[in-house]
N, C-alpha and C positions, 0 to 999 in steps of 0.2 A: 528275073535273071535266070537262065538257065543253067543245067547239068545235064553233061552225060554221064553215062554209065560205064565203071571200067573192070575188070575183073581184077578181082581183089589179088591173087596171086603174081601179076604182072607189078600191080600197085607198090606191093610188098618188094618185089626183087628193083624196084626204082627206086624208093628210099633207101634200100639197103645201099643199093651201089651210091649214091649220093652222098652217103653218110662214111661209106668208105673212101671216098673221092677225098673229102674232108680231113681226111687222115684215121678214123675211126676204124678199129680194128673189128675184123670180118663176122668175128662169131657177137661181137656188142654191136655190131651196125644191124644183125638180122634182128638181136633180141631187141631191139628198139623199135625197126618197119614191123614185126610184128607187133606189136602192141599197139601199135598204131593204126594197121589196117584191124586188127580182130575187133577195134571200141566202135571203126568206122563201120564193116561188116555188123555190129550189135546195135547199129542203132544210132551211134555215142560218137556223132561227127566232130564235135567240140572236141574231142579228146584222140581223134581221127589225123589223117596225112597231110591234115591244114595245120598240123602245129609243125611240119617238118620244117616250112620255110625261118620261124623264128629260133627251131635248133641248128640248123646250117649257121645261120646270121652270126648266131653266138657263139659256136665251133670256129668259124672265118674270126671273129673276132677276138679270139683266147676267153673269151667268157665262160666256155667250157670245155674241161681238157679231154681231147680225142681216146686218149688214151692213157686212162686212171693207174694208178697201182695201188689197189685198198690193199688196207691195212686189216689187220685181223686179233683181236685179243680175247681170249676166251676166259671167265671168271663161273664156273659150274657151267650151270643152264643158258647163261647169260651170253651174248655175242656182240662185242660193239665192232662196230665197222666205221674204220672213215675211208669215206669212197671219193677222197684224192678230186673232189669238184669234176667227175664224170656224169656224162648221161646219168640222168636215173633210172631210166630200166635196166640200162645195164649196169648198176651198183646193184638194184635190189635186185634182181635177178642171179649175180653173182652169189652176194648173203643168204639169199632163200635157197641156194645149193647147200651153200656152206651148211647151215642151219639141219638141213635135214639129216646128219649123222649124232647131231647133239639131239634132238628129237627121237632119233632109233632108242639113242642110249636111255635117257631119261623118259620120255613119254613128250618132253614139253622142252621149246628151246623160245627165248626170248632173244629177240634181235635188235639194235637201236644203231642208227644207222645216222650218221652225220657228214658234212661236205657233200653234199651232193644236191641234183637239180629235179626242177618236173619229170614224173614218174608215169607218168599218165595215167590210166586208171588203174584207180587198185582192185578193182574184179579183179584184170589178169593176173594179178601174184596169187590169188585167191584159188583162181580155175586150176593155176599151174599145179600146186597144192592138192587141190582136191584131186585130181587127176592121177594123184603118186598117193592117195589115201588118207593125208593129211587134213585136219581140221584147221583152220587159221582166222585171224584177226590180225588187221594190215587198216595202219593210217599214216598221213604223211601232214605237216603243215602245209602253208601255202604264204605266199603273200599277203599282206592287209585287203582282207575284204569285208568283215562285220564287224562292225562300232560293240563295245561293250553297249549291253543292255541300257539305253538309258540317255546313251552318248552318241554324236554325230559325227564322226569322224572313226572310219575303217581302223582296227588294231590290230584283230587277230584274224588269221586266215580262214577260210572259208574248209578248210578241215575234214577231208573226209575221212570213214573210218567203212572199211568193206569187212566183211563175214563171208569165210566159203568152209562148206558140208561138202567132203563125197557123197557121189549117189551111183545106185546099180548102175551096170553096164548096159549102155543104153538110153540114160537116162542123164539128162543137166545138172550139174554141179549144182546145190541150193547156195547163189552168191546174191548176197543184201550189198550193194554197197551206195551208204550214203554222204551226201553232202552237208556241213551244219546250217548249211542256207537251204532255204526254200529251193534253191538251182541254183547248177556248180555255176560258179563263175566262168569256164569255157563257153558258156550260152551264150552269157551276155557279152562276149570278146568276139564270136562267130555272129551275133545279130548285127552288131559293132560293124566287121569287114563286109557285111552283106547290106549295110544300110538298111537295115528293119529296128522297126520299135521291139519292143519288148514288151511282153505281156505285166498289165497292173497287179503290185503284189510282188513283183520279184526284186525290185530295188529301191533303195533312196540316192535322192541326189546327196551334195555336198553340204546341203542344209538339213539335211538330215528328212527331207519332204518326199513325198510317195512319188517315182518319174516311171516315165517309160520310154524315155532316150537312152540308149545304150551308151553314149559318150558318157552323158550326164553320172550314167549309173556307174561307169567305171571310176568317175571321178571322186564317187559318194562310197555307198556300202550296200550289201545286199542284206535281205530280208534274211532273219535267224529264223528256221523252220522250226517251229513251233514259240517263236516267240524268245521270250527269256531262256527256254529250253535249250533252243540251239546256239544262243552264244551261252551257255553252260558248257554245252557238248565241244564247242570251240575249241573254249577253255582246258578242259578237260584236255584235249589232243593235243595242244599249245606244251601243255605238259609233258606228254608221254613222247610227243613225236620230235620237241625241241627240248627242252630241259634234261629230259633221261639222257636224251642221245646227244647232250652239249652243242646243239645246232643253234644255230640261227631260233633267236624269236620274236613274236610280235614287228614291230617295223623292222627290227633288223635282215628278216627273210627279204635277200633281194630279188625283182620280181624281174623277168627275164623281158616283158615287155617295156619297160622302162628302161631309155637310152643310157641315161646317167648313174643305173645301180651298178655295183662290181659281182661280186658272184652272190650264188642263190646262197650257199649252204644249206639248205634245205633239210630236215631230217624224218626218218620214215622209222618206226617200229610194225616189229610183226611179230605175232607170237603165235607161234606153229606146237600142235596135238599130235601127235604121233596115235590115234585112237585105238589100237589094233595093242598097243602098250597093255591098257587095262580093260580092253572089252573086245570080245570077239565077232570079226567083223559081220559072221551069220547072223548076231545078235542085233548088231547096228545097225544093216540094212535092212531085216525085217522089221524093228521101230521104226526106221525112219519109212519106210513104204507105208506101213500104218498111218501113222501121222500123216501123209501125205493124202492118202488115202479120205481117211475123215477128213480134211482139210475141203478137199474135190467136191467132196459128198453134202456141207451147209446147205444151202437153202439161199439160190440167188435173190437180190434184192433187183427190183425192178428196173429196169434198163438195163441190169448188169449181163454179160454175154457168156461170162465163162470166170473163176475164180485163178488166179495165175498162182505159181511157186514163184518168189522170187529168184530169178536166173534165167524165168525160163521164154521171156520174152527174149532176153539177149540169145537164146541160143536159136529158137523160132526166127528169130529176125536175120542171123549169119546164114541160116540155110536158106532163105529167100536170096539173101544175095549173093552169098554164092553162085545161086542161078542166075541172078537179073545184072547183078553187077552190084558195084559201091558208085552212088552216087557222087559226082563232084561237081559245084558250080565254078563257073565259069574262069568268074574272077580265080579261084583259088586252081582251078587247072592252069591260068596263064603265069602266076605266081611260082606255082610248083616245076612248070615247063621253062620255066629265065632259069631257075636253079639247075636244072638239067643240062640247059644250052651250057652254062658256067663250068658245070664238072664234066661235062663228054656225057651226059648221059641221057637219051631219047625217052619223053614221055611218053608211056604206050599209047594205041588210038583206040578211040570208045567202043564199046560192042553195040551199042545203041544210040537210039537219038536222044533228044533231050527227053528228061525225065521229071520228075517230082521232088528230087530231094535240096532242093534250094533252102527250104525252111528250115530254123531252129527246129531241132525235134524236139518232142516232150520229155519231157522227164518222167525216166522209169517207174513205175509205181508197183509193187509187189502185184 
């Protein structure tokens, strides 16, 4: 199946207008295409301008409202937000403003964020963050994708939990952000619409048996990264991202791919460092360059090419395509261009022929 290649910037200003077509108000229609072209630019096409077709769906449907009005209650340090069943990057986007003057004051603002939908990746609340100086931790629930330990049938979502460090100027944000599965479940939905298997290890089916059908796998659970550890960690975020923040949990998170669920409610915590509060930032960024430093400096292990920071392939891989372009297959250009025709809005035309990026990409690895 092929892909061409489009410039990310074009990408960006088509979602956006799509999303405004839709009724979505102008300054949450960009912070949305963006988040969406920066996952696609990083690598992180699951998480990319192929999930715009099933935000439209559910916007056209009332499934999610164009245009939120969160609410805001502040208790010290603490920030609950209900984001009114809006977009989720523009809910948490909204709250991670908010956030950062409770953070000036205190050093540290806890956020827990309820009603609201797919947020896409939580790097970008991380980067935004790091970027204004901010240290953070950012997790969101998900839909039923990993079985308790033990059990064959999906419970708890697939759960990630990102980490972002400022770093000098010039230099990539340090952003860890993982998933409690072995792969986010955007993989196995992107292999899914492209008709590829899936690689052995990443899921079970409904029987709870090792597959590498992407249907099968949707229909079953995916593998907990590290085992009993990652439906730990599940768990753990099941807590902090639905229970603190009164969301949606375990089955109850409805999943935006399924015809018959009603809203997501989804909930996202983040708890933002204000670091410059108790350490001065000369001080910060010369540890962290050290550390870095020695980090660079181990001793490769055979076959290894180069030791990475985490972050810093995501930011390596947007500078490439910023040049070469954001791959798109085919299918998902003709997908994303019906949505176009529907709102007045023209898919831009490729800057290249077909290209490489058809496949599932790998997952990030530090």
């Amino acid at each position: 199946m092929e892909a061409n290649r489009y410039a990310g910037e074009e990408l960006r200003a088509f979602a956006a207008a799509v999303l405004e077509r839709l009724g979505v108000g102008a300054d949450d229609a960009f912070r949305t295409a963006d988040s969406l072209i920066r996952a696609d630019l990083e690598g992180h096409a699951s998480h990319g301008i192929s999930r715009l077709p099933i935000y439209a769906r559910r916007l056209e449907q009332g499934r999610i409202n164009p245009n939120p009005r969160l609410a805001f209650e502040r208790k010290g340090a603490v920030l609950l937000v209900d984001g009114d069943n809006g977009l989720g990057q523009a809910v948490t986007f909204r709250a991670l403003q908010a956030a950062y003057s409770i953070a000036d004051e205190l050093g540290v603002a806890a956020v827990f964020i309820r009603a609201s939908n797919h947020f896409g990746a939580a790097a970008y609340y991380c980067q935004e963050a790091a970027g204004r100086g901010y240290a953070s931790i950012v997790t969101t629930n998900t839909p039923p994708g990993i079985a308790p330990w033990g059990g064959k049938q999906a419970f708890v979502g697939t759960n990630p939990i990102a980490f972002g460090f400022p770093a000098e100027s010039g230099s990539p944000p340090i952003v860890a952000d993982l998933s409690a599965s072995v792969v986010a479940r955007g993989k196995i939905i992107a292999a899914h619409q492209l008709g590829r298997p899936i690689p052995e290890g990443w899921a079970l089916d409904s029987d709870g048996r090792p597959t590498t059908d992407a249907a099968a796998a949707l229909q079953g659970s995916l593998v907990p990264l590290g085992g009993a550890k990652g439906y730990a960690q599940a768990l753990a975020i099941e807590l902090l991202s639905g229970v603190l923040a009164q969301a949606a949990v375990g089955p109850e998170v409805g999943n935006l791919y399924r015809e018959e669920d009603g809203r997501a409610n989804i909930g996202h915590m983040i708890l933002l460092f204000r670091i410059w509060h108790w350490l001065e930032p000369e001080t910060y960024f010369r540890t962290v360059r050290t550390l870095v430093e020695q980090i660079k400096a181990v001793p490769l292990r055979e076959g290894a090419e180069r030791i990475w920071i985490p972050g810093e392939r995501r930011f390596h891989s947007a500078a490439a395509h910023e040049t070469a372009g954001v791959p798109v297959p085919d299918r998902v250009r003709r997908e994303l261009a019906q949505w176009g025709e529907r709102c007045g809005v023209r898919f831009p035309p490729p800057l290249a022929g077909p290209g490489d990026g058809t496949s599932p990409e790998k997952e990030e690895r530090p």
